[in-house]
C-alpha positions as MATLAB code, in Angstrom:
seq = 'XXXXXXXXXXXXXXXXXXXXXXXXXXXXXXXXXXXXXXXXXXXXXXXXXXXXXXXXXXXXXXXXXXXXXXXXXXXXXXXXXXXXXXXXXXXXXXXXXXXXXXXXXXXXXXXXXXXXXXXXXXXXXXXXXXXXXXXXXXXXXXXXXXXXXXXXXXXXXXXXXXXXXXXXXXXXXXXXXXXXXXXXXXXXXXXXXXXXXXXXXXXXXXXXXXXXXXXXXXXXXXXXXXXXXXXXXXXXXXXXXXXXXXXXXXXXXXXXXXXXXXXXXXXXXXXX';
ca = [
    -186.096   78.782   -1.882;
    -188.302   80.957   -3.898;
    -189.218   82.224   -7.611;
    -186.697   82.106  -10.314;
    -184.585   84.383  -11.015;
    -182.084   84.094  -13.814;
    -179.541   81.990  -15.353;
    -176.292   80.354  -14.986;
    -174.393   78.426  -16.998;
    -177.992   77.782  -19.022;
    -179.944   76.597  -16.073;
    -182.668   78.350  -14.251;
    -181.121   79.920  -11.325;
    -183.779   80.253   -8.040;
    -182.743   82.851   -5.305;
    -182.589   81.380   -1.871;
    -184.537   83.014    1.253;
    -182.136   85.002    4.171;
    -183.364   82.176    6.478;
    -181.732   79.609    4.200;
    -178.274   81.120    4.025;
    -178.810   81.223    7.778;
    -179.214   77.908    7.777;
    -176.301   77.165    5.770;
    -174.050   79.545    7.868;
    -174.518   77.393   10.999;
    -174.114   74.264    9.490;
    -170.153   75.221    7.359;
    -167.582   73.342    8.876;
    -164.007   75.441    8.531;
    -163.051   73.097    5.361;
    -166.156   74.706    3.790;
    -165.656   78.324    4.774;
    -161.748   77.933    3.739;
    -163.694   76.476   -0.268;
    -165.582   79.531   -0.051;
    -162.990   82.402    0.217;
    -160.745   80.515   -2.194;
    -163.796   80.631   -4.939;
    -164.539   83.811   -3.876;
    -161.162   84.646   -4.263;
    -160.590   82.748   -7.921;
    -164.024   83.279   -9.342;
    -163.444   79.733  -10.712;
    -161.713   76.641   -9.750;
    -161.845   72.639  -10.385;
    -161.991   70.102   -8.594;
    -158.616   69.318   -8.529;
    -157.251   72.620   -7.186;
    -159.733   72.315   -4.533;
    -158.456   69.194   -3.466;
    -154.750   70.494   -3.040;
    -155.962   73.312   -1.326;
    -158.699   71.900    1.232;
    -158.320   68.262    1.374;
    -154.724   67.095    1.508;
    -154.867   66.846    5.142;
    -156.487   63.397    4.623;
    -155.328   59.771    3.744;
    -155.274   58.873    0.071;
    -157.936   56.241    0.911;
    -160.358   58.413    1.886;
    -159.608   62.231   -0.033;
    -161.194   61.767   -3.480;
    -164.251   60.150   -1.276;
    -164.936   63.206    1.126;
    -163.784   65.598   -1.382;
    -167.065   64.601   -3.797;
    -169.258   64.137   -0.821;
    -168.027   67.549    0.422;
    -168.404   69.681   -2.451;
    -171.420   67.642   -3.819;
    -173.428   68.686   -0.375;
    -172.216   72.596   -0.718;
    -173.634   71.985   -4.438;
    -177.178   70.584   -2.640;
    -177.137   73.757   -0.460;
    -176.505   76.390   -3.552;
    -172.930   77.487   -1.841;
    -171.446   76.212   -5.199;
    -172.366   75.533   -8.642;
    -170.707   73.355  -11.231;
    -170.272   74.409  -14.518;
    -171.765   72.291  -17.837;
    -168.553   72.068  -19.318;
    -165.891   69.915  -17.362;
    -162.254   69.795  -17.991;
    -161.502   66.556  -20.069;
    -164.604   66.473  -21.170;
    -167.920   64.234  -19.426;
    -165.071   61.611  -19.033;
    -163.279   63.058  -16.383;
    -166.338   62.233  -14.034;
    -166.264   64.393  -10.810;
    -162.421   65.238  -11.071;
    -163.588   67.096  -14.110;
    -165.780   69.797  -12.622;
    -165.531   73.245  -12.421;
    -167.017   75.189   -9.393;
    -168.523   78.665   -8.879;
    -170.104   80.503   -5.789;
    -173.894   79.663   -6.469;
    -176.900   82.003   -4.877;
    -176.606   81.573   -1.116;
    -172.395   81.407   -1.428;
    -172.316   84.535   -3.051;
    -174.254   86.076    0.064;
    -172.068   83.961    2.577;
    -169.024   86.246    1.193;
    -170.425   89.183    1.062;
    -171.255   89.541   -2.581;
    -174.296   90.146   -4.755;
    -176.683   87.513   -3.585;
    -177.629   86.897   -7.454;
    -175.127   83.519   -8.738;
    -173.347   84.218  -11.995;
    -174.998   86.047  -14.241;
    -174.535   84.524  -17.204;
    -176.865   83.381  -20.013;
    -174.845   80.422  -21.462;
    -171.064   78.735  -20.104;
    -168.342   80.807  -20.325;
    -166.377   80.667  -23.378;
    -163.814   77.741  -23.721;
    -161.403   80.982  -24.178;
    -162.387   82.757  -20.622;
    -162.872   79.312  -18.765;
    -159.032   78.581  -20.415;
    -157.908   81.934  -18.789;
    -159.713   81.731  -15.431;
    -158.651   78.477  -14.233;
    -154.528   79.326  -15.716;
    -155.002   81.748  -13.480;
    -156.362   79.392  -10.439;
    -153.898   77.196  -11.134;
    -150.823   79.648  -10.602;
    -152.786   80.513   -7.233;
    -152.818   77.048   -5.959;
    -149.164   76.346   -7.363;
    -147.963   79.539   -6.001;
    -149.372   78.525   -2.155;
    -148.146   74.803   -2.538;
    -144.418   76.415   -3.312;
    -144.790   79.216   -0.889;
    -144.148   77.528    2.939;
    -141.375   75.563    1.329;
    -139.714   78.993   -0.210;
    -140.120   80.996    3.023;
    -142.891   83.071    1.613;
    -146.638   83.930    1.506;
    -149.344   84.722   -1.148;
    -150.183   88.153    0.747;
    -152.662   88.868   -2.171;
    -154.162   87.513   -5.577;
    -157.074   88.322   -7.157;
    -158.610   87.783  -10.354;
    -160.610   89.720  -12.987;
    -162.294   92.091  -12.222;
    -161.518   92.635   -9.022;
    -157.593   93.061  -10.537;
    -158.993   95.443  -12.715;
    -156.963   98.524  -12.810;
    -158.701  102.361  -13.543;
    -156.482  104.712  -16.183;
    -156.630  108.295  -15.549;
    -158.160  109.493  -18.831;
    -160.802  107.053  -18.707;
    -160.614  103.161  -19.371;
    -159.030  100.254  -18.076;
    -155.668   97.884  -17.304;
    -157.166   94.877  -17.531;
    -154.934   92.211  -16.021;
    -155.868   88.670  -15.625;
    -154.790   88.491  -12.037;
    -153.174   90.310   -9.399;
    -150.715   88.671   -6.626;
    -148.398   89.881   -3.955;
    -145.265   87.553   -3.021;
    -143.997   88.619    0.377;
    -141.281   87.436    3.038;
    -140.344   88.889    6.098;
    -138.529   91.831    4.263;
    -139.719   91.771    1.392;
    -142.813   92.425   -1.188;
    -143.136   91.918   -4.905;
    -146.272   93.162   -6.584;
    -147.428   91.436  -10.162;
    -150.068   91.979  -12.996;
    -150.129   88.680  -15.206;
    -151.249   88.611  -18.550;
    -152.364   84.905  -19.563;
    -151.828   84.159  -22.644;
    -152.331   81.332  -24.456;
    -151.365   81.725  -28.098;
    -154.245   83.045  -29.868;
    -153.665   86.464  -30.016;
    -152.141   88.201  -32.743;
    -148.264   89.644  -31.243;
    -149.667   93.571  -32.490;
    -152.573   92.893  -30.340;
    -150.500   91.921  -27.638;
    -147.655   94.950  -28.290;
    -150.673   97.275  -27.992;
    -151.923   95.700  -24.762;
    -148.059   96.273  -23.180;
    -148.033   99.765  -24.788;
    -151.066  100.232  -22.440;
    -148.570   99.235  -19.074;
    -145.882  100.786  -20.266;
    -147.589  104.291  -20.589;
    -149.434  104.050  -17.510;
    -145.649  103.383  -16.082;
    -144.286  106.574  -17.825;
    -147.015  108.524  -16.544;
    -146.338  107.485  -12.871;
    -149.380  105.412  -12.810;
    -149.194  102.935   -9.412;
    -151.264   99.385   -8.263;
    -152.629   98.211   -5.027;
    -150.106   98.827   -2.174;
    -149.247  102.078   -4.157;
    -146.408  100.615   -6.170;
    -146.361  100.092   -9.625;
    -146.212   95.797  -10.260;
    -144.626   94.549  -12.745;
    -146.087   92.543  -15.145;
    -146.087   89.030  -16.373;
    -146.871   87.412  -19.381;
    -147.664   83.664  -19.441;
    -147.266   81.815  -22.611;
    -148.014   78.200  -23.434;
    -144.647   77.397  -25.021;
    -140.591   77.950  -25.581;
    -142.039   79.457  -28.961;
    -144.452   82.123  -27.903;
    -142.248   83.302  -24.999;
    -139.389   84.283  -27.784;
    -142.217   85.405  -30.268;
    -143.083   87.699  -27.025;
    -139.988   88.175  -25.720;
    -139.354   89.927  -29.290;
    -141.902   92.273  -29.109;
    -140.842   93.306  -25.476;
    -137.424   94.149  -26.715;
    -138.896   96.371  -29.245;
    -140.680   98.083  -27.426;
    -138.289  100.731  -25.361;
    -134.834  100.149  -24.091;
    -136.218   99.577  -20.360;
    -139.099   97.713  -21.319;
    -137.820   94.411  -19.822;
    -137.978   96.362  -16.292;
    -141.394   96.326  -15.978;
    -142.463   93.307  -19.020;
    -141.605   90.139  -18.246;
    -142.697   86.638  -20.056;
    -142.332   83.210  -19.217;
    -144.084   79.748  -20.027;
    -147.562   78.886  -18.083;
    -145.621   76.197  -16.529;
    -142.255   77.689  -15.263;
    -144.455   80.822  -14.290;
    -144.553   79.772  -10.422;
    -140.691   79.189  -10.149;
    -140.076   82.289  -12.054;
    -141.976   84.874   -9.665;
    -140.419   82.404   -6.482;
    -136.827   83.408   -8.846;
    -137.492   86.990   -9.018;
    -138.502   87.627   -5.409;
    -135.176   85.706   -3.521;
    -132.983   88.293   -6.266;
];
């Protein structure tokens, strides 16, 4: 490892030599490489979603052991990093943490070999988002065998990030593709979690809706439909209001359920 570079999550952040990530790369096990592509995939995830994805395989005796000696040594080799802020606070221990890729991670999958480039930990408000947004990824695949279908595709901001033709941007808060054998369905979701003012969020589906009218299409070249994700019964009518305002077909494209029904509801709308 050499000089430092810059900062993450308020620490001093030191870039790793080639021959290190070398290193590393002969030494992953296929657990470690499958924790890799899922962060690089979710940007952010805890401890907990890492554990239903990578480590259910093992006993209950034993998971919550290798699981923290696991992650703790891909820590020690800068694969991951752990946020400051855990989820339940310092109280929540281990189970609490949040993980990023670090320096030499960020190489492993191809990325820009600097770790996340931020000067201070992400906002309690973009940390809420990103992991709502793991957390329907790792519901979505623990529902998917069981429902005779895949997660052909999800990714998160910005890599969901859609371009408008006069300039600008749809910015979504993930991107997923539900398939089966004869079937795909294509989603934006929009996660929102009660703080916004409902004009704010009209003007925000104005912005799908037009791209819609002006034959504006997604990855796959279809146009997905898109989800909203509210906390509560409350917000989903508040929402649900402002969708049926908007234009007579709105509810074609806008759709809105709660954060926790949101995995059933996509499993709903794909077996119609």
């Amino acid at each position: 490892m050499t000089r430092r570079g810059g900062v993450a999550g308020g620490r001093n952040v030191q870039r790793v030599r080639q021959a290190h990530v070398e290193w590393v790369d002969a030494r992953l096990s296929e657990r470690d490489r499958k924790i890799i592509e899922t962060i690089t995939r979710l940007r952010l995830a805890s401890s907990f979603h890492l554990e239903r994805l990578h480590f259910l395989d093992l006993s209950p005796s034993v998971r919550d052991r290798v699981r923290r000696r696991v992650l703790a040594r891909l820590v020690a080799w800068r694969v991951l990093l752990t946020l400051e802020r855990r989820i339940g606070g310092v109280r929540a221990g281990s189970a609490g943490l949040v993980f990023a890729l670090d320096t030499a991670g960020r190489q492993l999958a191809g990325l820009d070999g600097s770790a996340m480039r931020r000067s201070r930990e992400p906002s309690v408000v973009l940390l809420g988002h990103s992991l709502a947004a793991s957390e329907l990824y790792v519901s979505l695949v623990e529902l998917s065998t069981a429902n005779g279908c895949t997660v052909a595709d999800y990714r998160t901001e910005p890599a969901c990030w859609q371009a408008l033709p006069l300039g600008g941007w749809l910015k979504p808060d993930a991107y997923l593709k539900l398939s089966t054998t004869g079937f795909d369905d294509h989603w934006w979701v929009e996660i929102d979690k009660g703080s916004e003012h409902l004009p704010v969020i009209r003007r925000k589906l104005l912005t799908y809706l037009d791209y819609a009218n002006t034959g504006g299409l997604g990855p796959g070249g279809v146009l997905p439909r898109v989800l909203v994700t509210v906390p509560d019964e409350a917000r989903q009518a508040a929402i649900a209001g402002v969708i049926d305002r908007l234009s007579p077909d709105a509810n074609e494209l806008l759709h809105v359920t709660t954060e926790g029904d949101a995995p059933q509801y996509l499993l709903r709308v794909l077996r119609e």
